[in-house]
C-alpha positions in Angstrom: 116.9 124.0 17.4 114.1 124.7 19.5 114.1 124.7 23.3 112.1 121.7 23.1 114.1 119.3 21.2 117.3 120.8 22.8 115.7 119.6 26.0 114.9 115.8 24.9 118.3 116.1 23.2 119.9 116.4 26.2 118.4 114.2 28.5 118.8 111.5 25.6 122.4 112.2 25.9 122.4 112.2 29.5 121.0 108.5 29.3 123.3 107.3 27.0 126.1 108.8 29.1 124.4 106.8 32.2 124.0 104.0 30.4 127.8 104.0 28.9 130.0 103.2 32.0 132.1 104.7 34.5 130.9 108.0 33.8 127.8 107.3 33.8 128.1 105.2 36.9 129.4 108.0 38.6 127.0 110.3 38.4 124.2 107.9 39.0 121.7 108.1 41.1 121.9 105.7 44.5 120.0 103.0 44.4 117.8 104.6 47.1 117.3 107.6 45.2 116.1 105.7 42.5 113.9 103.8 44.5 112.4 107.0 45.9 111.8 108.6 42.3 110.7 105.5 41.1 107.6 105.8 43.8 107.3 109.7 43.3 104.0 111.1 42.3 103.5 112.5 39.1 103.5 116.2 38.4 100.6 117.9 39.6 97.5 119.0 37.3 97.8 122.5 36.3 94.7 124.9 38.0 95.2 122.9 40.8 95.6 124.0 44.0 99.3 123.9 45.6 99.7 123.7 49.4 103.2 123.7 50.5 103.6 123.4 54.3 106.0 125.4 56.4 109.4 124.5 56.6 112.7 125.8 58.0 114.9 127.4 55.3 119.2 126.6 55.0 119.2 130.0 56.4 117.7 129.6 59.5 114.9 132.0 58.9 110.8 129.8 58.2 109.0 129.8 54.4 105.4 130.6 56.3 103.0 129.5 53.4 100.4 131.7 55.2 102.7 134.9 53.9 102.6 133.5 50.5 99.0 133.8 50.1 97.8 135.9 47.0 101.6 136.4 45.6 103.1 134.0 43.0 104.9 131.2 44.7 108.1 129.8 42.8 108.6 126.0 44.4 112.0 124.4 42.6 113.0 121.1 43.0 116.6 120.6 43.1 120.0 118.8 44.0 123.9 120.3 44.5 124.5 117.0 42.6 121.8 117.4 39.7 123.9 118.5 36.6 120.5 120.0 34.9 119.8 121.9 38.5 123.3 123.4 37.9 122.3 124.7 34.7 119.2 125.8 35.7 119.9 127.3 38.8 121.7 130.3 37.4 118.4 131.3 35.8 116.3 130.8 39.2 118.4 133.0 40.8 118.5 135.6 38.3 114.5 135.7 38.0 114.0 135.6 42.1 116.3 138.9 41.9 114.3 140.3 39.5 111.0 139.6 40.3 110.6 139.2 44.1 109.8 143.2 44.3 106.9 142.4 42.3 105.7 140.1 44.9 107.1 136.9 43.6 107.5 134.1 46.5 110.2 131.3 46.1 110.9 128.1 47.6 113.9 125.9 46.4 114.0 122.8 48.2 117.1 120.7 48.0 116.7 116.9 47.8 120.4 116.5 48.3 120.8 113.6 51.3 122.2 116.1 54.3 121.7 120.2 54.2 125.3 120.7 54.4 126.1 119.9 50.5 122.9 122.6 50.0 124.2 125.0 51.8 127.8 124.9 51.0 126.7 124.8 47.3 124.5 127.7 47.5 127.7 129.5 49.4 129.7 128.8 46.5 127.7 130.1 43.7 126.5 132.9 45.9 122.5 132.1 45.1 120.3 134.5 47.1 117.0 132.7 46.5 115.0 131.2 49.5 116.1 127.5 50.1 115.4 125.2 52.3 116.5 121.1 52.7 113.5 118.8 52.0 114.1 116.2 54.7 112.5 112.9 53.6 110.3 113.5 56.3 109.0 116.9 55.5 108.7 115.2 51.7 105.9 112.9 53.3 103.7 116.1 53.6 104.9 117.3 50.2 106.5 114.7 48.1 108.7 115.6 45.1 106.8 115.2 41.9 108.7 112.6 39.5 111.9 114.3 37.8 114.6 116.8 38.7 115.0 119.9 38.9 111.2 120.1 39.1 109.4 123.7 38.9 106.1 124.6 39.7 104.7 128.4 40.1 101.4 128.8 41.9 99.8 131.7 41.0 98.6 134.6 42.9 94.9 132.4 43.3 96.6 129.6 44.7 96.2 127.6 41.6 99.1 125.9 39.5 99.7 127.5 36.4 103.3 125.9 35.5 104.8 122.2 36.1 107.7 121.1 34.3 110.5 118.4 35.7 114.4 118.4 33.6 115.7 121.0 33.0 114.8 124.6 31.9 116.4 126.4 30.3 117.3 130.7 30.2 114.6 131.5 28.2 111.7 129.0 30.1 112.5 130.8 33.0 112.8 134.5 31.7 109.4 133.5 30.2 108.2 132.6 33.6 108.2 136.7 34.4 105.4 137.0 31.9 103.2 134.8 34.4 103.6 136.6 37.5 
């Protein structure tokens, strides 16, 4: 099956599960959340230009976007609760490893409702790539595109070259190497 129907295979099965009762009720959004992606923009036009504005990372340490000028910039979209982020994230991390001493940037900004469930999540699966909590405030100046996990990679002249919202999987992101 290719990756492509696997991935509308899933999330099919994903709606039924949400649609199918307590299970599906439990790992529903709140209706807040779904408010807020119901009003989320859609993702942005590829060769456009990405501007991501400074924020303080789960680490305590600042993603300066001036230092991310001319290098590929890796900005993922994601939650501790998102069951498609916890496939995907293993693949994120792997590829920041890899690539970030060929210049790659990263930014993964969690969605999740406090910073502590980011942080202790990212503890937990030991994930080394730059993260950061995307307050709803800071998401005023950068609002999440529709979807989740969301990934976007800006190339090294500022302009979009990927956008993609569910989930990717190994081989989407492996192939994401070939574009940096």
């Amino acid at each position: 099956m290719h990756h492509t129907q696997r991935r509308t295979y899933l999330k099919n099965a994903l709606a039924t599960a949400l649609a199918a009762g307590p299970i599906g009720h439990a790992i529903a959004q709140t209706q807040t959340a779904a408010a807020l992606e119901a009003k989320a923009p859609p993702l942005p036009k590829l060769g456009s230009a990405l501007k991501v504005p400074r924020i303080t990372l789960l680490d305590g340490t600042v993603f300066d976007p001036a230092k991310a000028e001319g290098q590929p910039l890796l900005v993922y979209w994601w939650a501790s609760t998102c069951p498609f982020c916890a496939l995907q994230s293993p693949s994120m991390d792997k590829l920041w490893r890899s690539q970030k001493s060929r210049g790659l940037q990263m930014l993964a900004l969690s969605i999740d409702v406090k910073p502590e469930p980011a942080m202790a999540y990212l503890k937990a699966k030991g994930y080394s790539f730059p993260a950061a909590w995307a307050s709803p405030e800071w998401r005023n100046a950068f609002p999440k595109p529709q979807g989740l996990p969301v990934t976007l990679l800006r190339g090294r002249d500022g302009k979009l070259q990927l956008a993609e919202k569910g989930q990717l999987f190994a081989e989407d992101v492996d192939a994401i190497a070939d574009m940096i």
